[in-house]
PyMOL commands that place a pseudoatom at each C-alpha (Angstrom):
pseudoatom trace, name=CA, resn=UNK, resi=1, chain=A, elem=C, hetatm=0, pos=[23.177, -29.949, 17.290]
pseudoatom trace, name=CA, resn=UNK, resi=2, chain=A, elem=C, hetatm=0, pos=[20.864, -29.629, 14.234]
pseudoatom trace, name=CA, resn=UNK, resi=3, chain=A, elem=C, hetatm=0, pos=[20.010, -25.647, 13.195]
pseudoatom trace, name=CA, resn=UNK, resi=4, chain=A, elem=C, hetatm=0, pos=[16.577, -24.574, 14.120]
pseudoatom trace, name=CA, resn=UNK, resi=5, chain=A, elem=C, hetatm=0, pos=[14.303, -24.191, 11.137]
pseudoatom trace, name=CA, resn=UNK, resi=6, chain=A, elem=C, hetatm=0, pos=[13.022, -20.539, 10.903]
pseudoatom trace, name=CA, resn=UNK, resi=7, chain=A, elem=C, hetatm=0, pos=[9.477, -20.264, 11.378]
pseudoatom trace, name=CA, resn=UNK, resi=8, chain=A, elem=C, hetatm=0, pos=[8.538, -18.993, 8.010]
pseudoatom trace, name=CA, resn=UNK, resi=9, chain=A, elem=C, hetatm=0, pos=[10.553, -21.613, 6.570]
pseudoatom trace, name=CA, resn=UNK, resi=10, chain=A, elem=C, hetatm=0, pos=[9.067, -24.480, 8.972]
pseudoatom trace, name=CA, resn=UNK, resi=11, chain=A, elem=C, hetatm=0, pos=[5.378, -23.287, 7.670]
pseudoatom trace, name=CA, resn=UNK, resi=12, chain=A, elem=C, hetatm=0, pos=[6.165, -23.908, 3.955]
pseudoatom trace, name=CA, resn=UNK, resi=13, chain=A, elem=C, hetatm=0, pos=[5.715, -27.824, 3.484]
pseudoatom trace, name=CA, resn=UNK, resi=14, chain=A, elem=C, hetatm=0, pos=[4.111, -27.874, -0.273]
pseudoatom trace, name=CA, resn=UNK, resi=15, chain=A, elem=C, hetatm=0, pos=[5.979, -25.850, -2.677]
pseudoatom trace, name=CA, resn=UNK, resi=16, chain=A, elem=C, hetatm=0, pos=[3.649, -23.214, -5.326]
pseudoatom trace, name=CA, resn=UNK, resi=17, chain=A, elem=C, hetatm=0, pos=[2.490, -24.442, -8.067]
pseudoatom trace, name=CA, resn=UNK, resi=18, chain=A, elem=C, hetatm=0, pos=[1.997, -21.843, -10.860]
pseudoatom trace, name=CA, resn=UNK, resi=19, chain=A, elem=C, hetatm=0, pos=[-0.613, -22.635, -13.311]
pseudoatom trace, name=CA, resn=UNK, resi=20, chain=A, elem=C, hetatm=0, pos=[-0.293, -18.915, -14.511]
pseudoatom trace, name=CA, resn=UNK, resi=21, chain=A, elem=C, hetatm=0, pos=[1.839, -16.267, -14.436]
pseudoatom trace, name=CA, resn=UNK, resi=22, chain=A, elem=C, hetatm=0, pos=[0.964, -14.363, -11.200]
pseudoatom trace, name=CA, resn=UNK, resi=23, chain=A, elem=C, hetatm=0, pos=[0.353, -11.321, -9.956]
pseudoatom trace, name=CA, resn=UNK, resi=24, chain=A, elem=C, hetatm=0, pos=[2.218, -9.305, -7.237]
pseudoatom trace, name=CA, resn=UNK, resi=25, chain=A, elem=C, hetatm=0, pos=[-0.627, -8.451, -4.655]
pseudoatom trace, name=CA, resn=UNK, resi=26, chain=A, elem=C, hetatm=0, pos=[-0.821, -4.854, -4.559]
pseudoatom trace, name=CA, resn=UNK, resi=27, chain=A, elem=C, hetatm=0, pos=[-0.054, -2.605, -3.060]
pseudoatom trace, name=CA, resn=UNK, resi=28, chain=A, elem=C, hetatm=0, pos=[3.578, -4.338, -3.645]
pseudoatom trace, name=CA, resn=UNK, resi=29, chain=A, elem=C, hetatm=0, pos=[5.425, -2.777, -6.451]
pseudoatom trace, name=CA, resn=UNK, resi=30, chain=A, elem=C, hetatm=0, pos=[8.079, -4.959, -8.331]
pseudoatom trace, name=CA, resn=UNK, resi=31, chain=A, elem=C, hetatm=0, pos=[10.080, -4.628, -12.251]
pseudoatom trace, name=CA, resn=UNK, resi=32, chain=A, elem=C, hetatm=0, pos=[8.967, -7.967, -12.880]
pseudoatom trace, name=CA, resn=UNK, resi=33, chain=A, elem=C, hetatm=0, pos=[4.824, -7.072, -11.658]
pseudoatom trace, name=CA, resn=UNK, resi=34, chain=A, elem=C, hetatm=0, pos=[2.466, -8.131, -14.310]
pseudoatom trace, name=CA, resn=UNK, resi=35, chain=A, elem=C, hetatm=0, pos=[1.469, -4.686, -15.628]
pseudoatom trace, name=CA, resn=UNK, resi=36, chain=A, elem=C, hetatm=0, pos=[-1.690, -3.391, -17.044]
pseudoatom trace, name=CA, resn=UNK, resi=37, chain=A, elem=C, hetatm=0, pos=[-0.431, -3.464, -20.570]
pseudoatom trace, name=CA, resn=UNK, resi=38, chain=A, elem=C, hetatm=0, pos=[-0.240, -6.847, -20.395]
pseudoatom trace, name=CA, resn=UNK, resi=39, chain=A, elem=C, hetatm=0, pos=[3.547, -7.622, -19.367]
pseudoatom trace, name=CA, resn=UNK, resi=40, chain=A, elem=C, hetatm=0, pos=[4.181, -10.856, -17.959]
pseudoatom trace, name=CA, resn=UNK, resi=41, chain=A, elem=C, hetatm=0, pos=[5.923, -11.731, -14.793]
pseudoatom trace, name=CA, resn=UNK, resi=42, chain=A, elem=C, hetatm=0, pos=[8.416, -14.681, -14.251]
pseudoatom trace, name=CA, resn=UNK, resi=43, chain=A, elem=C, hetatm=0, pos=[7.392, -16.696, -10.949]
pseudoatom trace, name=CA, resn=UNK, resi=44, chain=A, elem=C, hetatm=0, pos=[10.121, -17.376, -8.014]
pseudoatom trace, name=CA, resn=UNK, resi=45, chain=A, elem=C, hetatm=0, pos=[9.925, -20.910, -8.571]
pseudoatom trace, name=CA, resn=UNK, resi=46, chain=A, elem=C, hetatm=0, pos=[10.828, -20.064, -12.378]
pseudoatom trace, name=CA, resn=UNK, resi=47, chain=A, elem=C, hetatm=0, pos=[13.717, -17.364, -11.497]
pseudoatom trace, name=CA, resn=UNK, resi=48, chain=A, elem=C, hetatm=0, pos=[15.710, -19.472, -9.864]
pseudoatom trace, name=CA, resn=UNK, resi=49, chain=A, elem=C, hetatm=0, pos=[14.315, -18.092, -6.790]
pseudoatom trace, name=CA, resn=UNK, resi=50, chain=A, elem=C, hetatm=0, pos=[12.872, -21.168, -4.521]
pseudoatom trace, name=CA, resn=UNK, resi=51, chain=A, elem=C, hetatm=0, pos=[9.573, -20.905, -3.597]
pseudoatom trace, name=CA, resn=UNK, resi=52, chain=A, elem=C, hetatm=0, pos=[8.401, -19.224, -0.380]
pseudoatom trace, name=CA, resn=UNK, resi=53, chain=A, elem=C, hetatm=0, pos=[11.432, -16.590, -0.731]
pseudoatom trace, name=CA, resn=UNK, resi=54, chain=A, elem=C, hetatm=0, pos=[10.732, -12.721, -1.808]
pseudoatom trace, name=CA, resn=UNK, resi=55, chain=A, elem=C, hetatm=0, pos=[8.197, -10.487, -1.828]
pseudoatom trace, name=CA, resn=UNK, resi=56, chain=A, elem=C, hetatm=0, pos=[5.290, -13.271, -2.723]
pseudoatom trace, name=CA, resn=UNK, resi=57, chain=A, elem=C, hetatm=0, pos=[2.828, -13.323, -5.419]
pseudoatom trace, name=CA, resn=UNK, resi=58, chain=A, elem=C, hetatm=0, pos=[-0.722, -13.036, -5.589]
pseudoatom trace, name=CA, resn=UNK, resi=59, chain=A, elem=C, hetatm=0, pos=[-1.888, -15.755, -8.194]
pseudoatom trace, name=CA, resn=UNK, resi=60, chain=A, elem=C, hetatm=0, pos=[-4.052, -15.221, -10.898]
pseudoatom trace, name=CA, resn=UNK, resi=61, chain=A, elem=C, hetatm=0, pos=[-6.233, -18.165, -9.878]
pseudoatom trace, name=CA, resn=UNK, resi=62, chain=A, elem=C, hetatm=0, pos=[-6.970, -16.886, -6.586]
pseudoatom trace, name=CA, resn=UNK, resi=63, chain=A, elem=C, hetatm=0, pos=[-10.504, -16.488, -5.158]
pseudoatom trace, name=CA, resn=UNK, resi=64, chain=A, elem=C, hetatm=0, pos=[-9.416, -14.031, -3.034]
pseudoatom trace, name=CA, resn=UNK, resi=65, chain=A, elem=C, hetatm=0, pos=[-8.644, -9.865, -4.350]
pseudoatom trace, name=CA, resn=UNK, resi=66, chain=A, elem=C, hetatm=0, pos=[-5.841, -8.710, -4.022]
pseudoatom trace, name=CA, resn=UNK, resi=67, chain=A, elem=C, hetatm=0, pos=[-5.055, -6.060, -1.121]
pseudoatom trace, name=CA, resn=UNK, resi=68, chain=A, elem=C, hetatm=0, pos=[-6.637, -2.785, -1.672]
pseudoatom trace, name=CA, resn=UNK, resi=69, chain=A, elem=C, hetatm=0, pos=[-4.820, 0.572, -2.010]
pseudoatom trace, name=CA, resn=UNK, resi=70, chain=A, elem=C, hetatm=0, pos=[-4.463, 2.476, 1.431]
pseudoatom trace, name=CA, resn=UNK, resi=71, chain=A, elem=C, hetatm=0, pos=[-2.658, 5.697, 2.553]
pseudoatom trace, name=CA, resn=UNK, resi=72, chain=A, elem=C, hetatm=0, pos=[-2.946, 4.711, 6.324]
pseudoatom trace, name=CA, resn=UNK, resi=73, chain=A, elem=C, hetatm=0, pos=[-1.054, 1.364, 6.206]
pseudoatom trace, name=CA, resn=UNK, resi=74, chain=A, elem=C, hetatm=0, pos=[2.736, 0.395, 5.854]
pseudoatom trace, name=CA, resn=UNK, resi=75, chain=A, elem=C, hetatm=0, pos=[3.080, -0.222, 1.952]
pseudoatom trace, name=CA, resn=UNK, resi=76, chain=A, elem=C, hetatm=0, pos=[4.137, -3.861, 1.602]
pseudoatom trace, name=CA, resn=UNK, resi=77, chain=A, elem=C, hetatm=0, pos=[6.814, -2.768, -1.289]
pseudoatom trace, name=CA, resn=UNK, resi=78, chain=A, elem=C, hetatm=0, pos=[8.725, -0.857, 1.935]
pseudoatom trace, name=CA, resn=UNK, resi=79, chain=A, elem=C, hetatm=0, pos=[8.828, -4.325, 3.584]
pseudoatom trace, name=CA, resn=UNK, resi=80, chain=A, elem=C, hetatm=0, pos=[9.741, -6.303, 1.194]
pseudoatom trace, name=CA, resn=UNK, resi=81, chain=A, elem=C, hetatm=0, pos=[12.377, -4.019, -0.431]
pseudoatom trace, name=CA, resn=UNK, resi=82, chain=A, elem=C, hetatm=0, pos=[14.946, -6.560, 1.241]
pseudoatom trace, name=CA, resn=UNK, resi=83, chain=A, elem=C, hetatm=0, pos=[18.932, -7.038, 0.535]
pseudoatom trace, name=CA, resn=UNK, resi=84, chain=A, elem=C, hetatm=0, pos=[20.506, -9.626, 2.952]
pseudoatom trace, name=CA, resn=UNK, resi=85, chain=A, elem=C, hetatm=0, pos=[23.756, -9.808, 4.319]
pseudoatom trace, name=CA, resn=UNK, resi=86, chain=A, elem=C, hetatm=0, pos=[26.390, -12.603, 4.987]
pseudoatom trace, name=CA, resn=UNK, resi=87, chain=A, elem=C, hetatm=0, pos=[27.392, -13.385, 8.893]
pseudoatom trace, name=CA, resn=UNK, resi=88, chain=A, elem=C, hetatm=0, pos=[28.782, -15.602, 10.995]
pseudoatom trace, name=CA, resn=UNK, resi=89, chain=A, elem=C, hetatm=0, pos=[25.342, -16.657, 11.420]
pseudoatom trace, name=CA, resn=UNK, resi=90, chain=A, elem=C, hetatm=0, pos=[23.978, -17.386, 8.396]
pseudoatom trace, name=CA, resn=UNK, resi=91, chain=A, elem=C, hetatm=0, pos=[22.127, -14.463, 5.891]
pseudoatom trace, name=CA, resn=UNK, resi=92, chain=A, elem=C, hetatm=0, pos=[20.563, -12.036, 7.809]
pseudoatom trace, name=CA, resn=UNK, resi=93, chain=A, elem=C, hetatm=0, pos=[18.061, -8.940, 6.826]
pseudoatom trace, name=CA, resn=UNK, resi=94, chain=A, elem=C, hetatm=0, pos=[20.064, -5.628, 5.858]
pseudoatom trace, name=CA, resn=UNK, resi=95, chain=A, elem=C, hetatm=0, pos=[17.449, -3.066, 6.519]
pseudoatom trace, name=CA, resn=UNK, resi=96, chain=A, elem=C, hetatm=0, pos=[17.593, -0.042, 4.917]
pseudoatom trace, name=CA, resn=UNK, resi=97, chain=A, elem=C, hetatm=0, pos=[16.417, 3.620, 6.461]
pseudoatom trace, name=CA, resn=UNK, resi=98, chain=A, elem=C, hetatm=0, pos=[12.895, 3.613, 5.280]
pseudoatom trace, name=CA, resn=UNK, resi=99, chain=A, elem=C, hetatm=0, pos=[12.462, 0.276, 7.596]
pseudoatom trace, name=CA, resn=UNK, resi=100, chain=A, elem=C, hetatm=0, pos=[14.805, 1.339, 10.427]
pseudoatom trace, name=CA, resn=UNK, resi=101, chain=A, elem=C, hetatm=0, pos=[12.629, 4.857, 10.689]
pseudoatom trace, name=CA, resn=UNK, resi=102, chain=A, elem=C, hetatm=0, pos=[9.921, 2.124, 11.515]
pseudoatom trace, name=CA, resn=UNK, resi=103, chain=A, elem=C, hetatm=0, pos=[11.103, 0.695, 14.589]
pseudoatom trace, name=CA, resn=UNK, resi=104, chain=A, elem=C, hetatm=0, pos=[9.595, 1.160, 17.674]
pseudoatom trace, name=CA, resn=UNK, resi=105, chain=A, elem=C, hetatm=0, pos=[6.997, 3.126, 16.122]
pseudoatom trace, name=CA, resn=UNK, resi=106, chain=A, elem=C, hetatm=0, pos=[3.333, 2.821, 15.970]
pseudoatom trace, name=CA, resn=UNK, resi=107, chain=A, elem=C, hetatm=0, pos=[2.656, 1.611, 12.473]
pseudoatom trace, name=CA, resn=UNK, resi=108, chain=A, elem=C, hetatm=0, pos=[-0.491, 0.513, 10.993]
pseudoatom trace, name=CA, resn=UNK, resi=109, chain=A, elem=C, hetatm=0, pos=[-0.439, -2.877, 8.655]
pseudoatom trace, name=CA, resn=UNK, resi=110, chain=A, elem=C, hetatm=0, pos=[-2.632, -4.449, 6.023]
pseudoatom trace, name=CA, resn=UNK, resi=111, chain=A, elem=C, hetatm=0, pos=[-2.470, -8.098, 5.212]
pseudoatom trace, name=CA, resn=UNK, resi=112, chain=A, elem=C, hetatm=0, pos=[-4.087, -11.853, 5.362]
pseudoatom trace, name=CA, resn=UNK, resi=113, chain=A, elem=C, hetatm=0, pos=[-4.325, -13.344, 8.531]
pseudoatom trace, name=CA, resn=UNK, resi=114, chain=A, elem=C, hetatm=0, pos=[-2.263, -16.736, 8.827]
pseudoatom trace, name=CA, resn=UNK, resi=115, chain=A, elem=C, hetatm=0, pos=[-2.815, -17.952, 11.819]
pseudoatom trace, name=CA, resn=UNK, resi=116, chain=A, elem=C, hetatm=0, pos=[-0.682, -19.592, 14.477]
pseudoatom trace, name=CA, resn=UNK, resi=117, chain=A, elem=C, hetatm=0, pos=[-3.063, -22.064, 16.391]
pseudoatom trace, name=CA, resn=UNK, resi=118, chain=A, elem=C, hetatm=0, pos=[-6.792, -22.910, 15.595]
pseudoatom trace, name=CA, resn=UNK, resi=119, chain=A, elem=C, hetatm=0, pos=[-9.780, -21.058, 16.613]
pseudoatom trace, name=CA, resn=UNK, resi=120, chain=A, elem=C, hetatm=0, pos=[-11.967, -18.125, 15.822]
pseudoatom trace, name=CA, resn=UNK, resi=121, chain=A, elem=C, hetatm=0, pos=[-10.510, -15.625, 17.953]
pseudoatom trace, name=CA, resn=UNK, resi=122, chain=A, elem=C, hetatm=0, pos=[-6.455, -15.333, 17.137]
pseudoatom trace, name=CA, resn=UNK, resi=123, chain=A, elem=C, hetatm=0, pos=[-4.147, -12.992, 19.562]
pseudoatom trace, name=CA, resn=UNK, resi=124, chain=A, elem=C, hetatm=0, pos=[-0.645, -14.367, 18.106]
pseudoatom trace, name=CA, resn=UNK, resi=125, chain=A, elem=C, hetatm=0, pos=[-0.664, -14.600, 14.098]
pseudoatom trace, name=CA, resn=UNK, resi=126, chain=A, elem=C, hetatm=0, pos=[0.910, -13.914, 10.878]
pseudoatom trace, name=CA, resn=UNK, resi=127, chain=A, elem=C, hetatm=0, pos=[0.232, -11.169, 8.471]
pseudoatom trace, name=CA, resn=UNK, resi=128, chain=A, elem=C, hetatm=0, pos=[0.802, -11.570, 5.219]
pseudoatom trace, name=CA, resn=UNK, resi=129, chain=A, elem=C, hetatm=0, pos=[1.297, -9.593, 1.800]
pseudoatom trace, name=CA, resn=UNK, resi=130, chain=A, elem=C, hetatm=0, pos=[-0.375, -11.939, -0.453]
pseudoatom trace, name=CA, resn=UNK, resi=131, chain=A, elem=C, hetatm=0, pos=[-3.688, -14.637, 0.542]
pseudoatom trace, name=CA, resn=UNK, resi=132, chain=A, elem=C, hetatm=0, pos=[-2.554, -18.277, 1.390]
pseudoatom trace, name=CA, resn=UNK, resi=133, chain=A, elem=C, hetatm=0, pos=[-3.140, -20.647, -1.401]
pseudoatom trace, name=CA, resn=UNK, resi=134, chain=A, elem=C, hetatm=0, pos=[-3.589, -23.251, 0.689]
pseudoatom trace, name=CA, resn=UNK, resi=135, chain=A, elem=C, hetatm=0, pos=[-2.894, -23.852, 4.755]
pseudoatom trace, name=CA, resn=UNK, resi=136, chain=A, elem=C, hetatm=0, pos=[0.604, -25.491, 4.287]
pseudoatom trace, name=CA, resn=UNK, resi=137, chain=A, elem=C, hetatm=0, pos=[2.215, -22.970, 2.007]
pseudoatom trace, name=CA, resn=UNK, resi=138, chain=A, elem=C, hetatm=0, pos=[3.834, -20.252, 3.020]
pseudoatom trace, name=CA, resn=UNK, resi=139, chain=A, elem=C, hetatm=0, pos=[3.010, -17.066, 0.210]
pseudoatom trace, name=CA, resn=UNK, resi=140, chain=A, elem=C, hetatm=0, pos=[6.268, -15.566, 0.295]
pseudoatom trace, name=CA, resn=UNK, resi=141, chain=A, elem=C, hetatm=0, pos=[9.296, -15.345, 2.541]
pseudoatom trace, name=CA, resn=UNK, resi=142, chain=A, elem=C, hetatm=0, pos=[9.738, -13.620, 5.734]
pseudoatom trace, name=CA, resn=UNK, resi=143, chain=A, elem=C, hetatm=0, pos=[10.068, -9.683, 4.174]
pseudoatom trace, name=CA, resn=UNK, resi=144, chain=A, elem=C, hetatm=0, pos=[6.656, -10.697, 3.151]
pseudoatom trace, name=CA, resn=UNK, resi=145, chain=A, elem=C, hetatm=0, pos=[5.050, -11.191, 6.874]
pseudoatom trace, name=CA, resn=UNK, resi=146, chain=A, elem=C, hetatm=0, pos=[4.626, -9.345, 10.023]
pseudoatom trace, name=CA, resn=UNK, resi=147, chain=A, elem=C, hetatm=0, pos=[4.130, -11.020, 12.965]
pseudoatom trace, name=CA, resn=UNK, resi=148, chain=A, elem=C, hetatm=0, pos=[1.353, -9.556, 15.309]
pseudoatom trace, name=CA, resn=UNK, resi=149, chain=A, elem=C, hetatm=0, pos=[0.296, -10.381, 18.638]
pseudoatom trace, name=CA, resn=UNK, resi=150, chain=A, elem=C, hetatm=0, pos=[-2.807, -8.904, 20.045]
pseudoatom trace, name=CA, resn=UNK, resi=151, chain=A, elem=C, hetatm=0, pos=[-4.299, -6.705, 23.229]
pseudoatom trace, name=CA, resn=UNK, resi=152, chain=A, elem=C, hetatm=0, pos=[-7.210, -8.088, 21.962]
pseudoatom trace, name=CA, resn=UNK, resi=153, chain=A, elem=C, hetatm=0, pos=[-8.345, -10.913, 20.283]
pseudoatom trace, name=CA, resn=UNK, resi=154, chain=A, elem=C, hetatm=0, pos=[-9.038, -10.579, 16.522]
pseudoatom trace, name=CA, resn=UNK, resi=155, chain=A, elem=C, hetatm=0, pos=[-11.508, -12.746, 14.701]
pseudoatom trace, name=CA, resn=UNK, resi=156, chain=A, elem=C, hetatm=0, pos=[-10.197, -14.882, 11.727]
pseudoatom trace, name=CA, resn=UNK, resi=157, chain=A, elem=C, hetatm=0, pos=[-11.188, -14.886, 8.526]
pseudoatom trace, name=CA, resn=UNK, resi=158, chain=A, elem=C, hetatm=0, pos=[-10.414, -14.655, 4.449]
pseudoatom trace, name=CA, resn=UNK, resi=159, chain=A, elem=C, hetatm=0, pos=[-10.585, -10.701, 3.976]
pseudoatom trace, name=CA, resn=UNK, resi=160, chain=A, elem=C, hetatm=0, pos=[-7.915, -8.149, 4.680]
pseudoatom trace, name=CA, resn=UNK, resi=161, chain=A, elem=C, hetatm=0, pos=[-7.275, -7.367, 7.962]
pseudoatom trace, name=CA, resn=UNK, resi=162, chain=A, elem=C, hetatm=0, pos=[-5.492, -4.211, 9.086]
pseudoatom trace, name=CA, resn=UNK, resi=163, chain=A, elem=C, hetatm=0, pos=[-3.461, -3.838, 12.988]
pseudoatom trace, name=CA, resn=UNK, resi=164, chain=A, elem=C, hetatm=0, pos=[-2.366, -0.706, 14.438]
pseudoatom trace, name=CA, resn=UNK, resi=165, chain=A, elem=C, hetatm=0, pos=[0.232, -1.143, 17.540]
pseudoatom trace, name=CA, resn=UNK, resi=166, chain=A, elem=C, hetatm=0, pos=[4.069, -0.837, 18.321]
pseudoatom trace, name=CA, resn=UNK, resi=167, chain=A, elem=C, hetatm=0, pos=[6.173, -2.154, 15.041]
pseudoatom trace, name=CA, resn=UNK, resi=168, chain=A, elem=C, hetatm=0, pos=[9.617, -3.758, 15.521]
pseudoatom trace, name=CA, resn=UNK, resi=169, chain=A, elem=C, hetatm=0, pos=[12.361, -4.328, 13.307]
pseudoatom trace, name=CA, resn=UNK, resi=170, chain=A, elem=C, hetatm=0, pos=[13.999, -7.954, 13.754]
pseudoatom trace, name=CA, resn=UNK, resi=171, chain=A, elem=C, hetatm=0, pos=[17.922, -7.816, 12.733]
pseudoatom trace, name=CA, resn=UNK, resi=172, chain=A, elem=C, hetatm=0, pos=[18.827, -11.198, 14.384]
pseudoatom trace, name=CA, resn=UNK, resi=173, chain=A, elem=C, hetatm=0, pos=[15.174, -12.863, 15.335]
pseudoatom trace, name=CA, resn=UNK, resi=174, chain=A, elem=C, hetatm=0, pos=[15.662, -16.785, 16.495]
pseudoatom trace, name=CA, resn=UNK, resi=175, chain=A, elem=C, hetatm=0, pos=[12.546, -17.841, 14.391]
pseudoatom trace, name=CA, resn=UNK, resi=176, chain=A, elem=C, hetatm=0, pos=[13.636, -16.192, 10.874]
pseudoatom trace, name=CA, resn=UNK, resi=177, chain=A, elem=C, hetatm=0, pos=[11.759, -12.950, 11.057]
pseudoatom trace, name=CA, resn=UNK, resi=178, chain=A, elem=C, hetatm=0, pos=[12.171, -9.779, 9.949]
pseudoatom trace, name=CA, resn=UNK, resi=179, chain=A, elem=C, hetatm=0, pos=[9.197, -7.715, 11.256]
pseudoatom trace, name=CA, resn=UNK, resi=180, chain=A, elem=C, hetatm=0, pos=[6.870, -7.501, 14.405]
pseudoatom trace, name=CA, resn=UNK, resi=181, chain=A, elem=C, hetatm=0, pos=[3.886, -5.664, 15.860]
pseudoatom trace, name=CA, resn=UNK, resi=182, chain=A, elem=C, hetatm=0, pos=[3.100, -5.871, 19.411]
pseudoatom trace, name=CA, resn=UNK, resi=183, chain=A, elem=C, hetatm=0, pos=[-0.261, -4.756, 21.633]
pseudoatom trace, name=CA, resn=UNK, resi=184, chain=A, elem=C, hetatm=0, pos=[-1.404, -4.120, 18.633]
pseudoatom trace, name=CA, resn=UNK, resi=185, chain=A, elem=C, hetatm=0, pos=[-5.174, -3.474, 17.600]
pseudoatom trace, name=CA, resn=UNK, resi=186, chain=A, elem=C, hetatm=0, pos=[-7.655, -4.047, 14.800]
pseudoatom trace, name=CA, resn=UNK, resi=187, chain=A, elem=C, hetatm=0, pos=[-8.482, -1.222, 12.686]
pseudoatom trace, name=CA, resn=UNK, resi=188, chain=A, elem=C, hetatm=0, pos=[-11.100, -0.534, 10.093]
for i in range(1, 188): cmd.bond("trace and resi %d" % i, "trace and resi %d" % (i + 1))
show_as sticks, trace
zoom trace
């Protein structure tokens, strides 16, 4: 019997290309972060890291801003703040007590829609920590999306979208994720 692909991992068919050295979206905080000063940043692809793993970067060629600061959402740099562990099963997320505290809570996150089938109006989709460069890459691995599904549906688009509803921590999820939001809501 062949493994199942995760679902994150299933999504990324092109790898990144990095013309430049990017930029982690904020509000995501990392040591390698291009800073104001002018530091540079290595990419994933260049780390040794393979692309569509970590935290995900926001590149400088992008048309799209980055995510704007806000005290009401879940900071992306608690998500992605990841260590994994070795099981029978393959790696699996290690969360630490900053993301346990979140489960089963109502949390409020910001991110870039990625939908899950076509249309307008999306009740099941992907939220992400940095935009999509293009519809078959995946912008970062799976500490770097939430999964959402809807009471309502929630119109698509390029901007920043932000979902309040019940937030679930995934230790052993059959489709590779880590984190979840159900009946959740759009917020402004």
């Amino acid at each position: 019997m062949k493994p199942i692909l995760p679902l994150w991992a299933s999504l990324m068919l092109v790898p990144a290309v990095w013309a430049q050295t990017p930029v982690l979206s904020s509000p995501i905080a990392a040591p390698n972060a291009v800073t104001p000063s002018g530091g540079s940043a290595t990419p994933p692809s260049v780390a040794g890291v393979p692309a569509g793993t970590g935290a995900g970067v926001h590149s400088p060629n992008s048309p799209f801003a980055p995510l704007p600061a806000r005290n009401d959402v879940v900071p992306w740099s608690v998500l992605t703040d990841m260590k994994l562990k070795d099981t029978k099963k393959g790696p699996r997320p290690a969360f630490n007590a900053s993301q346990q505290a979140l489960h089963q809570t109502s949390q409020r996150i910001q991110g870039f829609m990625m939908p899950l089938s076509p249309g307008e109006k999306q009740t099941h989709f992907l939220l992400t920590s940095v935009p999509l460069t293009c519809s078959f890459c995946v912008p970062g691995g799976p500490e770097s999306m939430v999964e959402v599904k809807t009471k309502t549906p929630v119109k698509y688009g390029l901007e920043p979208v932000v979902v309040e509803g019940r937030f679930q921590v995934l230790p052993d999820d059959p489709y590779g994720l880590y984190y979840r939001v159900t009946e959740a809501v759009a917020v402004k």
